[in-house]
N, C-alpha and C positions, 0 to 999 in steps of 0.2 A: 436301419437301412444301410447297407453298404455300398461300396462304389466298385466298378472292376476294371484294374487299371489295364487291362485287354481295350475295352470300349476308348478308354484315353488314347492310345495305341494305333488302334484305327481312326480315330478323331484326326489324329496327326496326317495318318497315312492319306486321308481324302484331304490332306490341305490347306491346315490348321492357319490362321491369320493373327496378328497381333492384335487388331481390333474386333476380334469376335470371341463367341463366348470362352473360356478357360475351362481345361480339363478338370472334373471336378476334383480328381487328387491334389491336384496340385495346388502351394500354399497361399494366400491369398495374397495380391499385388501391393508392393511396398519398396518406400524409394529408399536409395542404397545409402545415401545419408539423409538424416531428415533436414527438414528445412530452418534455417535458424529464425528466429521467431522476430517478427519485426516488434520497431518501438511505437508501433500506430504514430508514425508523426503527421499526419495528415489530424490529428484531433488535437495539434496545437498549433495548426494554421487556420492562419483566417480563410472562409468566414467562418469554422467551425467554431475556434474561440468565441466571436460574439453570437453564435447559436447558443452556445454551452451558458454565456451567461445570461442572458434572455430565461433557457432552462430554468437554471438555480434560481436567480432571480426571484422568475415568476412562478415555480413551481415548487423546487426540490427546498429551499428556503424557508417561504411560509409553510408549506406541509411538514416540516419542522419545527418550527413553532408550534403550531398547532399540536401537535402531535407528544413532543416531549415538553415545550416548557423548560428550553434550557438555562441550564444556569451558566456562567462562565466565571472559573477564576484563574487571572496570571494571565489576562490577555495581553498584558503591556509586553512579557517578554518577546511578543512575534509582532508587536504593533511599527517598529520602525528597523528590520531588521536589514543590514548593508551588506548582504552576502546571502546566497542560498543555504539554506540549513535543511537536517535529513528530522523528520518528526517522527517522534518513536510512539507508539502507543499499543495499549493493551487491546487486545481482541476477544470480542465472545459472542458479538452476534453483525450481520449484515447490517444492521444501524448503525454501526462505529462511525464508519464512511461520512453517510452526511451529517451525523454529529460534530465530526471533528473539523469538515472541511466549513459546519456553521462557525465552528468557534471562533473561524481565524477573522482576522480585518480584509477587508475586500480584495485588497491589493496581493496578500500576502494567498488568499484562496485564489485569485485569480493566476498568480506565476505556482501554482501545487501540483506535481503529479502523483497519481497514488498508486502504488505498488502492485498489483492484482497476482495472483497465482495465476501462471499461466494453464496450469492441469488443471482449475475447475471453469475461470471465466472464460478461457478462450477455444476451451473445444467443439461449443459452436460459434461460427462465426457471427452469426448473427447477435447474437451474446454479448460477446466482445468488440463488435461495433459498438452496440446501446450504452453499455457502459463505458467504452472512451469517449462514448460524446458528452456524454451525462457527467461523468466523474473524473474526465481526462486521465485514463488510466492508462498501465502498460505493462506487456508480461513478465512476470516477476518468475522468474524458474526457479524451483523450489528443490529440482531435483538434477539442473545440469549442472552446468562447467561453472565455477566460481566466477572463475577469469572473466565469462561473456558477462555474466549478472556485474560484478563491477565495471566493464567496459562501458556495458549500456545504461547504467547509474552514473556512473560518473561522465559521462558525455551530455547529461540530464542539468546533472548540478555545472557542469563548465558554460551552458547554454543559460545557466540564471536560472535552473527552475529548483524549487523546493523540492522534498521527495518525503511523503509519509508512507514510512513502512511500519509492519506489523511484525516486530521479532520475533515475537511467538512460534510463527510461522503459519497458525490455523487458528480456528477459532477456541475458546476453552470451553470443555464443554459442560464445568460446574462455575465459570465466574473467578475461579482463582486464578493469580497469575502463574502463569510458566514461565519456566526456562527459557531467557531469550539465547537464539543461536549467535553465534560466536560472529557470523555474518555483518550482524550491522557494525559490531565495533571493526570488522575489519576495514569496511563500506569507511568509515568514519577517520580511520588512520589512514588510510593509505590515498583519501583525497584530503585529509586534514581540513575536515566539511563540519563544523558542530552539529549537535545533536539537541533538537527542544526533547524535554518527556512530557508525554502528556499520557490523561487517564480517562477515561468516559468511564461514567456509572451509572446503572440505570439502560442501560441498551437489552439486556437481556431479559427485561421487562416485555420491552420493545419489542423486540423479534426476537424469540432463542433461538437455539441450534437446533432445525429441523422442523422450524414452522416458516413457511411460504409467505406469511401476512402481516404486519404490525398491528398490533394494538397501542392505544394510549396510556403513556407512562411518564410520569415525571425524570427527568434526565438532569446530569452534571459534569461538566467537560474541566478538569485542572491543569494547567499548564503552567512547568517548568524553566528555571532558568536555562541557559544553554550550556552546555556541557562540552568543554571540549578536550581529547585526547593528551594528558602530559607526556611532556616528556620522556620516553625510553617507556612510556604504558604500552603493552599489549592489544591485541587486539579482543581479544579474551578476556583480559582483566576491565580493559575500557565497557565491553559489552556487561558484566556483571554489574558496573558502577550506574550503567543507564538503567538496568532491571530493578537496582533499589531503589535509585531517583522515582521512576514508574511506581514501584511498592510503597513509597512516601507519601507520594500524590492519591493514592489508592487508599491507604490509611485515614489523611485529613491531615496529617502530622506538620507543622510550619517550622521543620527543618531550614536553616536560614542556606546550606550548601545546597538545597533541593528549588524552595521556594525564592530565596535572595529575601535581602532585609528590607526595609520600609525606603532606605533612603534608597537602597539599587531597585528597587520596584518603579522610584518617582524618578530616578534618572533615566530609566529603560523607556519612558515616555519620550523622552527628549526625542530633536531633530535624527541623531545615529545613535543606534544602540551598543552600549560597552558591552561586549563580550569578556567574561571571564577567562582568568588564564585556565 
């Protein structure tokens, strides 16, 4: 079918309106800059907060249980943590989520927000409500400005909240891990924010990549000491050292630089937690 930009022509000529229909040549309506993406802060104000918990609680919680039968090890590193920290963890299927956000102690899931790519969760909006209420999430740009994604991360973390992100960047879609982007170490340096690592196993049992529905499968969440940025370390080199932490915890391997020793294990219980240099 073609169009004949004569008819457009005349269209004009009888008196064309900005609210009525558009010449069919012409390209479709689009704003001249797009709109910067909000941080949904309305799903970390009350009463949303005690909806969201009510949610988990009484749903998203037990249906987790139920469902994976998870295990947890290294809960103590996040059990009394005195500073907001960024959680890094492996990705490969849509169960990671409420895997990971089971794993934490209540306190530490209740101050969490998690990351979300903004190109899949938030292009419908309806979407993107369900899962900030549900997951208290927010859009994570995968493909903008550095600068905005650390502005609106680190205004996250200055406000006391946690942040699990997904280095990865996407899901993997055989189970191994990937290349983290250089991203969270930068995240990581330039608020001088620690880093937990953690590993979920068994999610891809769960939901893999490209199926709509869960099935029941036994699961295992590890969690790392915190990891924070040396001195004169990169941004770059810092995100490598979190991708092996991650690949430690992935392995089972009780690395005492990954996992910490028996005695910083029973001291991370304490009242405040020691963070490593």
């Amino acid at each position: 079918m073609t169009f004949s930009p004569l008819k457009d022509v005349e269209q004009l000529r009888q008196g064309w309106r900005w609210n009525g229909p558009r010449p069919r040549t012409w390209a479709p309506p689009a704003p001249g800059v797009p709109d910067r993406p909000s941080n949904i802060g309305w799903a970390r104000a009350e009463p949303v907060r005690s909806l969201r918990w009510l949610v988990q609680r009484g749903l998203s919680m037990p249906f987790t249980r139920v469902m994976a039968s998870p295990v947890i090890e290294g809960r103590e590193w996040v059990q009394n943590l005195e500073r907001p920290v960024i959680l890094a963890a492996n990705h490969v299927s849509h169960a990671d989520t409420p895997l990971l956000l089971y794993a934490l102690p209540d306190g530490v899931r209740e101050q969490t927000v998690v990351a979300a790519a903004a190109d899949y969760w938030y292009r419908r909006p309806w979407l993107g409500r369900a899962v900030a209420l549900w997951l208290n999430t927010f859009p994570f740009s995968r493909t903008g400005s550095p600068q905005a994604v650390l502005h609106s991360s680190s205004l996250l973390l200055k406000s006391g909240w946690n942040l699990l992100i997904y280095p990865e960047g996407t899901r993997s879609p055989d189970g191994r891990l990937r290349e983290f982007k250089p991203g969270i170490g930068f995240l990581a340096v330039e608020t001088r924010t620690p880093v937990v690592p953690m590993h979920v196993q068994g999610s891809r049992r769960i939901m893999p990549k490209g199926r709509g529905y869960p099935l029941p499968a036994p699961a295992r969440v590890r969690i790392g000491r915190p990891l924070t940025p040396a001195r004169g370390e990169g941004s770059r080199a810092f995100a490598e050292r979190i991708e092996r932490a991650v690949q430690v915890l992935a392995e089972g391997r009780r690395e005492p630089e990954v996992v910490g020793t028996w005695i910083e294990r029973w001291r991370a219980t304490g009242p405040r937690i020691s963070l490593p240099p």
